[in-house]
C-alpha positions, -999 to 999 in steps of 0.1 A, spaced: -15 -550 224 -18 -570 259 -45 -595 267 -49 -604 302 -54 -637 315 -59 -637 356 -56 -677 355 -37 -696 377 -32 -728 392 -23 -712 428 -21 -679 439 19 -675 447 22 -662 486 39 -627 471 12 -616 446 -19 -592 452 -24 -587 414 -60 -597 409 -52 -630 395 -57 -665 415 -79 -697 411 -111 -694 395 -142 -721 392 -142 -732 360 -174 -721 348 -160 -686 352 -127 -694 335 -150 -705 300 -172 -667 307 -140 -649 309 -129 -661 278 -163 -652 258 -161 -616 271 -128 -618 264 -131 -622 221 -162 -602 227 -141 -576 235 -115 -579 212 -140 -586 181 -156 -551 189 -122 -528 190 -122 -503 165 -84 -507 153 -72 -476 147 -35 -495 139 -20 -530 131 -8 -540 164 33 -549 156 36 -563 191 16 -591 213 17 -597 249 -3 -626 266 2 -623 307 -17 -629 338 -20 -649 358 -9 -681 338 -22 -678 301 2 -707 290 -27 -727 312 -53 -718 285 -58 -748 261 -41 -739 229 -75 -738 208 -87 -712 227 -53 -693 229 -50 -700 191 -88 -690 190 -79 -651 205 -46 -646 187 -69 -653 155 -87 -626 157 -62 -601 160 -48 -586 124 -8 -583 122 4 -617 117 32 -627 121 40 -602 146 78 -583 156 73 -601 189 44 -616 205 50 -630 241 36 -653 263 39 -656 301 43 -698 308 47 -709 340 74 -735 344 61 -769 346 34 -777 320 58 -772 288 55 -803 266 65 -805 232 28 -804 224 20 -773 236 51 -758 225 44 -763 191 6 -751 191 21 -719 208 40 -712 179 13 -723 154 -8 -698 168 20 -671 167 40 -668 193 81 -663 189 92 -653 228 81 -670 259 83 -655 292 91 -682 322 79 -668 357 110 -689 376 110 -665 402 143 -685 418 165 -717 411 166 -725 450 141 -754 458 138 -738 490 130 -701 480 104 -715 457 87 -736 481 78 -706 499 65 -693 474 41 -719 470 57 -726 431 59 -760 422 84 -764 396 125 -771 404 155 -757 384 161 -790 366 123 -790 353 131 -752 337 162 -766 323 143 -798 305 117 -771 291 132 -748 276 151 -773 250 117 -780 242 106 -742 237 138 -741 215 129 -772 193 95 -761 188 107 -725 173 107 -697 206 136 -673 190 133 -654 220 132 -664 259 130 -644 291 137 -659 325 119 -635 356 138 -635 387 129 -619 421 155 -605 442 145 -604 482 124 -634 482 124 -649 521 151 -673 530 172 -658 497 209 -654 505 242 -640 486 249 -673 481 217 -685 471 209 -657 447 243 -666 430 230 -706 422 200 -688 407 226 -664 388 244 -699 376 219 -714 361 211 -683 338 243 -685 326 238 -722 323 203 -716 305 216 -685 282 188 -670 280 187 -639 253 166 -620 283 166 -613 321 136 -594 342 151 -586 375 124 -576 403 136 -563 437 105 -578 454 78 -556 471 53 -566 492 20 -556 495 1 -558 523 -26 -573 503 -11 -605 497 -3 -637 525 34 -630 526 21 -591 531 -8 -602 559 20 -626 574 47 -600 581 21 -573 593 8 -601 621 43 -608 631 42 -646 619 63 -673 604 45 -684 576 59 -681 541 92 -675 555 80 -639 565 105 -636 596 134 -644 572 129 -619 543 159 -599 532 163 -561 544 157 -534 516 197 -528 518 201 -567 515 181 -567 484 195 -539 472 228 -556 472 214 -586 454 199 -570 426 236 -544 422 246 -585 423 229 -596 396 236 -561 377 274 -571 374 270 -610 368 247 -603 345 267 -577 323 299 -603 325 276 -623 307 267 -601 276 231 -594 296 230 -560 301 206 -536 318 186 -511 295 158 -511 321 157 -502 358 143 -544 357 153 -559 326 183 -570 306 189 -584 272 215 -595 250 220 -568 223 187 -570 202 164 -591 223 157 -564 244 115 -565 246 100 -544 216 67 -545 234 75 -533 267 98 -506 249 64 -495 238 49 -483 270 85 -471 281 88 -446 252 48 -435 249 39 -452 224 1 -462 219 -12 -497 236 -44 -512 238 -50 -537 269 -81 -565 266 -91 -582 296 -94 -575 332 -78 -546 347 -62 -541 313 -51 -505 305 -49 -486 274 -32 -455 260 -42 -437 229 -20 -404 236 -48 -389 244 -64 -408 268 -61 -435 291 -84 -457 300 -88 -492 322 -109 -519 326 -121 -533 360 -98 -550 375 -113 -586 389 -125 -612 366 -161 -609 380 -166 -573 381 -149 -576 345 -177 -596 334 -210 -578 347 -195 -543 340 -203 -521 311 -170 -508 299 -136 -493 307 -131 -460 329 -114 -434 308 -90 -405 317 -70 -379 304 -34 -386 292 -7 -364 305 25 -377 285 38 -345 292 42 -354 328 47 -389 326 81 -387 300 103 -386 332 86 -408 351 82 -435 325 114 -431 301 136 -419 330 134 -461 338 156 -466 307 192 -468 307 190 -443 277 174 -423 295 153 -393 282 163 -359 262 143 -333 275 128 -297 255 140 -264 263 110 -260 284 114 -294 301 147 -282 308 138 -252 322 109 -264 342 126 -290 359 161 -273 362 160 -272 401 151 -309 404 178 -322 383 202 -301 395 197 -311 430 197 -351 418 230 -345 395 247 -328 425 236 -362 448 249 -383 424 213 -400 416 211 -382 382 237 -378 352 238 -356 319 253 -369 289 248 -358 250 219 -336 259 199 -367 278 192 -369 312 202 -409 332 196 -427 362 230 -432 379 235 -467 395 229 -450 425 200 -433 412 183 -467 402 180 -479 437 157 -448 446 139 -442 415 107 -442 423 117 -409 453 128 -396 417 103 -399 396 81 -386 421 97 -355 421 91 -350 386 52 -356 387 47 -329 414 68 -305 396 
């Protein structure tokens, strides 16, 4: 299950999720509707995995963190994650995390180059991530990803490789690796459209430039026993992310909060997505699941990759063909792979397989 907290202390200059400051009047209604919601789910299973992201749910106070992860049955869970924003880990809070449940912790670093992250509008420095997460440790995370963005403005070979040290110096047992895209939505987004300077917008990385970057981090990475097993995400052997494996291969979810989404198999179905209309609406929109159509576009993202049916197989034989041939696609043991090649234009490829 995933419970969404939109929270944070300021909006970073890259993001148009519907997360960002809040009064905090709203902040205290949220969370009401928020166990109101969860208190009122019919539980057709015992949820095995948590996930608490945003926005900044490490900025909720820990009773009320504690108070939600109460009321959910399952515990202690496989894996229950929460997204923390570097620079309000104390011991404290540490430890109340894990009272409440939590065993892997998510750190939104972004970068390790003061000057990428200024832009950003992040506060926190490398050597403040590097004093947490002994902390995280001591209080009993088993489990830590670090979130990296290749293509950040101002980000350079040589700057993306200080950001590569200190994961090897911080050895962490998980890696998310986002090439970044942005929307025109958010200020770096509005920035670049009008031409302007703010943000670092003139000095962003070309596609091909953070294309290179993220191949970059692909190799370091791998020297370092981190290997890919998602088009984004790397592990050690083991810590890959049980709950995130979840959506990849199909599996049933239920989302709380705003703009959360669900999947029953069946159906899917989403709540609204801002914290206001969240609040004053009367439910989730619902739709009809089509796992059918969405196995290649969702498991194809694994380095596994996907074993199609006969009839998959057959209905698709003139798309893979055409992607084996241009190197973007591979068969192996009867499953069906990105290449490395085919990684960097994945998403042309999965669209081919939802219109097909």
């Amino acid at each position: 299950m995933y419970i969404s907290y939109p929270f944070c202390a300021q909006k970073c200059t890259y993001c148009n999720f519907a997360s960002g400051v809040f009064p905090g009047n709203l902040e205290a209604r949220y969370l009401e509707a928020l166990r109101a919601e969860i208190r009122g789910h019919a539980w057709a299973w015992t949820p095995e995995t948590v996930y608490l992201g945003g926005g900044t749910p490490s900025g909720m106070k820990p009773a009320d963190l504690a108070g939600l992860l109460a009321l959910i049955s399952g515990k202690p869970w496989a894996e229950a994650t929460l997204e923390v924003a570097p620079g309000g880990v104390t011991a404290e809070k540490a430890h109340a995390w894990v009272e409440a449940g939590v065993n892997r912790v998510s750190l939104g670093v972004q970068s390790f180059a003061r000057r990428e992250l200024a832009r950003t509008g992040r506060k926190h420095t490398a050597e403040v991530v590097a004093a947490e997460i002994p902390r995280l440790r001591a209080a009993g995370i088993r489990a830590l990803n670090i979130d990296l963005i290749a293509g950040l403005p101002g980000q350079t070979e040589a700057s993306w490789g200080e950001s590569l040290d200190w994961i090897e110096r911080l050895a962490p047992e998980h890696v998310s690796v986002y090439m970044l895209e942005v929307d025109d939505d958010s200020r770096l987004g509005r920035e670049i459209l009008l031409g302007g300077s703010r943000y670092g917008a003139a000095d962003r990385p070309s596609e091909d430039q953070t294309a290179e970057l993220y191949e970059m981090a692909v190799e370091r990475l791998a020297r370092m026993g981190i290997r890919r097993y998602e088009i984004s995400n790397f592990a050690r052997p083991g810590w890959e992310s049980r709950h995130n494996l979840k959506y990849w291969r199909l599996e049933p979810y239920i989302g709380f909060g705003a703009d959360a989404h669900s999947s029953d198999g069946r159906r899917r179905w989403q709540n609204p997505e801002t914290v206001e209309a969240y609040l004053e609406s009367p439910g989730p929109e619902y739709s009809e699941a089509h796992p059918e159509e969405e196995k290649f576009f969702v498991s194809l993202r694994l380095s596994e990759g996907v074993r199609p049916e006969p009839a998959e197989w057959r209905r698709y034989q003139e798309t893979i063909d055409r992607f084996v041939a241009d190197g973007l696609l591979e068969v192996r043991d009867g499953c069906l792979r990105l290449t490395g090649r085919g990684v960097l234009l994945s998403n042309e490829i999965f669209q081919e397989f939802l219109t097909t």
